[in-house]
C-alpha positions in Angstrom: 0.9 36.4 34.5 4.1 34.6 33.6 5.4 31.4 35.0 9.0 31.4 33.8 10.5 27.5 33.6 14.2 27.2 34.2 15.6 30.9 33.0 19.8 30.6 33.3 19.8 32.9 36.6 21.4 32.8 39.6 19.3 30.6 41.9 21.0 27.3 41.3 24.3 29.5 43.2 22.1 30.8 45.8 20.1 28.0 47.5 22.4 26.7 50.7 20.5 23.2 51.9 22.6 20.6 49.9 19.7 18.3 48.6 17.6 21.1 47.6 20.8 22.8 45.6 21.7 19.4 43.5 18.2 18.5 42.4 17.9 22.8 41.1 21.3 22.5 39.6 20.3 19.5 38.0 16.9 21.7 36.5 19.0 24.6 35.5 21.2 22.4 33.4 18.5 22.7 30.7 18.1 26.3 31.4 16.7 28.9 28.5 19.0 32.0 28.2 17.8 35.1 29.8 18.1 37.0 27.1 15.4 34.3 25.4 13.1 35.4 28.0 13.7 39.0 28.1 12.7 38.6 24.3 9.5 36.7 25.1 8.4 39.4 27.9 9.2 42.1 25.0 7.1 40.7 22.8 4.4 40.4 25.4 4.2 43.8 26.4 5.1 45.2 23.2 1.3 44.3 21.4 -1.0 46.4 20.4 -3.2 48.0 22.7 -6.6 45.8 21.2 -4.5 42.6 22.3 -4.2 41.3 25.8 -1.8 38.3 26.5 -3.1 37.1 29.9 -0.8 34.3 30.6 2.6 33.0 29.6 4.1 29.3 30.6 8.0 30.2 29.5 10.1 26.6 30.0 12.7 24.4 28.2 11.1 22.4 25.6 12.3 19.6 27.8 11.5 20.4 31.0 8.5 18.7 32.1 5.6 20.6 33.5 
């Protein structure tokens, strides 16, 4: 499983309830690249066969949990 943090993606431009949009777009200010995550999820699925990665918490070093 992966629980992705605040990835730089479109949500932030797609919520429409006001209140709910600012306190996102305040989140996403401190957004990872997606390209960051796209390499975490390669190197996930990219280990050996004798490994099993069984859970991934993927945020901003400053994003609280």
């Amino acid at each position: 499983m992966v629980s992705p943090g605040a990835v730089a993606t479109e949500p932030p431009s797609s919520i429409t309830e006001p209140d709910i949009a600012e306190n996102v777009r305040k989140l996403y200010e401190i957004a990872i690249p997606a390209e960051s995550f796209a390499r975490m999820v390669a190197f996930a699925i990219g280990q050996p066969e004798e490994v099993d990665v069984n859970e991934i918490l993927f945020r901003p070093s400053r994003q609280e949990i």
